[in-house]
C-alpha positions in Angstrom: 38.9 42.2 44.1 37.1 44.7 41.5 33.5 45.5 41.5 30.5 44.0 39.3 31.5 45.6 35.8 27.8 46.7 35.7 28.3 49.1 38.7 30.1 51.1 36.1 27.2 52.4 33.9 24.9 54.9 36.5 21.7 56.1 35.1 23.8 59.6 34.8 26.1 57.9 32.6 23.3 55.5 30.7 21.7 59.2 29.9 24.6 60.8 28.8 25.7 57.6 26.0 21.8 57.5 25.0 21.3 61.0 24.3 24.9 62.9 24.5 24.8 66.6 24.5 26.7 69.0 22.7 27.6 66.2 20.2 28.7 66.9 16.6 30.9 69.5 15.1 31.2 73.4 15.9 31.9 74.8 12.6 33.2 78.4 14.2 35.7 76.1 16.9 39.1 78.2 17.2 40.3 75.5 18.5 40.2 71.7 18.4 42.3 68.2 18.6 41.5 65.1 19.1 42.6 62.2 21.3 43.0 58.3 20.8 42.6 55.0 23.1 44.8 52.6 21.5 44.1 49.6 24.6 40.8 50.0 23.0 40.3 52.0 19.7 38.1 54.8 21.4 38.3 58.1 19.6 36.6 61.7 20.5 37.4 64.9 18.7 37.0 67.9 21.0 36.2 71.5 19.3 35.9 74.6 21.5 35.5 78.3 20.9 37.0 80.5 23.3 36.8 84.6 23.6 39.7 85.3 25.3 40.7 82.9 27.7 36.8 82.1 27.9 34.9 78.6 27.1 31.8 79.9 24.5 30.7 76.6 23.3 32.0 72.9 23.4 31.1 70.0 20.7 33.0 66.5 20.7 32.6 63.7 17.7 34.1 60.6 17.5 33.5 57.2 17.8 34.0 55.7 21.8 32.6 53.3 24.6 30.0 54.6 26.7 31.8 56.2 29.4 34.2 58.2 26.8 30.8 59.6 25.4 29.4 60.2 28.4 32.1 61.9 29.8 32.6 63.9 26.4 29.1 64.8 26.8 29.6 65.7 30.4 32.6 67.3 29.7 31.2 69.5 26.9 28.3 71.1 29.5 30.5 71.7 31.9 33.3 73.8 30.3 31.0 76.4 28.6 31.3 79.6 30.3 34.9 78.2 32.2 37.9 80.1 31.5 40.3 77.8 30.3 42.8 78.1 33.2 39.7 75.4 34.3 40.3 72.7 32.5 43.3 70.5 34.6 41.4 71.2 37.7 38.4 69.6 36.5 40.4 66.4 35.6 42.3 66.4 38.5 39.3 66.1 40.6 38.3 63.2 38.5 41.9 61.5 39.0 41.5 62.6 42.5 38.6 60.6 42.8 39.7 57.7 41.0 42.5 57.4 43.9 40.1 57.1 46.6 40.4 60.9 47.2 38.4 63.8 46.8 34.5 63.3 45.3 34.5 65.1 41.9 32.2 67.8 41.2 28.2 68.1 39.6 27.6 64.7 37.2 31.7 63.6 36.9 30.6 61.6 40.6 29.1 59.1 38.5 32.6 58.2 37.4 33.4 57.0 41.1 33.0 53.4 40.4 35.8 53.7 37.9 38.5 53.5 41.3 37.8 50.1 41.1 38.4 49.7 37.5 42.0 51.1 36.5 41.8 49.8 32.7 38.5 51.8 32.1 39.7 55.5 33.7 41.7 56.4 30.7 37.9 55.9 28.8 36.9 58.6 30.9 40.1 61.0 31.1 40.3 61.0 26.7 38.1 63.9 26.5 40.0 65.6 28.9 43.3 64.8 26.6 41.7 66.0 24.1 40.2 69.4 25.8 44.1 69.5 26.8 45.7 69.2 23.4 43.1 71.7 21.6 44.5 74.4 24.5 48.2 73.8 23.8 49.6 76.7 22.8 50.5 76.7 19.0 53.4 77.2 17.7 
C-alpha cells in the first residue's frame, strides 16, 4: 500500500518549488550538463563553477515537477563550498533513505516520503544526474 500522494509535498519542498534558489543560468559555469526524465518530460540544466576540485557557485534551469525543482534548488545550496569528491555521497544518502535506510542530511529529509513512492524518486535524483554528468571528466 503507498501513502496519500499529498504526503509528498512538505512545506520544505512547497518553499523550495514556490521560490527556488539559485535558479537561472551562471554565465562563468566551467562546467555544466543537463539531465532528462523521459517517464515524465522533467528537464533541469545544472551549471557549476568549481576552483580546483571546489564547488564556487551552483545555478540549475529547466523546466520540472515540483520535487525536481525543489530538489535542484536544494541541491544547488548545498554543494556550494563542497569539493566535488561530495557529490555521490550526497545522493547516496538520499537513495539510502529512499530504501528505508539511513535519514538524509539538512533539507534532503523532506524527500523521505518518496520511499513510499518509487515512480517519483527519479524526480528527485535528476539534479543529481545532472550534477554527475557536468563532473564527468572530459575527454
Amino acid at each position: 500500500m503507498s501513502a496519500h500522494p499529498s504526503t509528498l509535498y512538505s512545506e520544505t519542498v512547497l518553499a523550495h518549488n514556490r521560490a527556488p534558489h539559485n535558479c537561472g543560468g551562471l554565465a562563468d559555469a566551467t562546467h555544466r550538463a543537463a539531465a532528462d526524465n523521459a517517464m515524465c518530460g522533467d528537464h533541469v540544466e545544472l551549471s557549476l563553477r568549481l576552483r580546483g576540485d571546489t564547488i564556487e557557485a551552483a545555478m540549475f534551469d529547466g523546466e520540472a515537477c515540483a520535487i525536481t525543482t525543489a530538489c535542484a534548488s536544494m541541491l544547488t545550496e548545498a554543494l556550494r563550498g563542497q569539493r566535488i569528491s561530495a557529490v555521490p555521497g550526497l545522493r547516496a544518502q538520499l537513495v539510502a533513505m529512499f530504501a528505508g535506510g539511513a535519514t538524509a542530511t539538512g533539507e534532503f529529509a523532506a524527500f523521505a516520503e518518496l520511499r513510499h513512492h518509487p515512480a517519483r524518486q527519479r524526480c528527485a535524483l535528476l539534479p543529481f544526474d545532472a550534477a554527475a554528468n557536468a563532473l564527468k571528466p572530459r575527454e
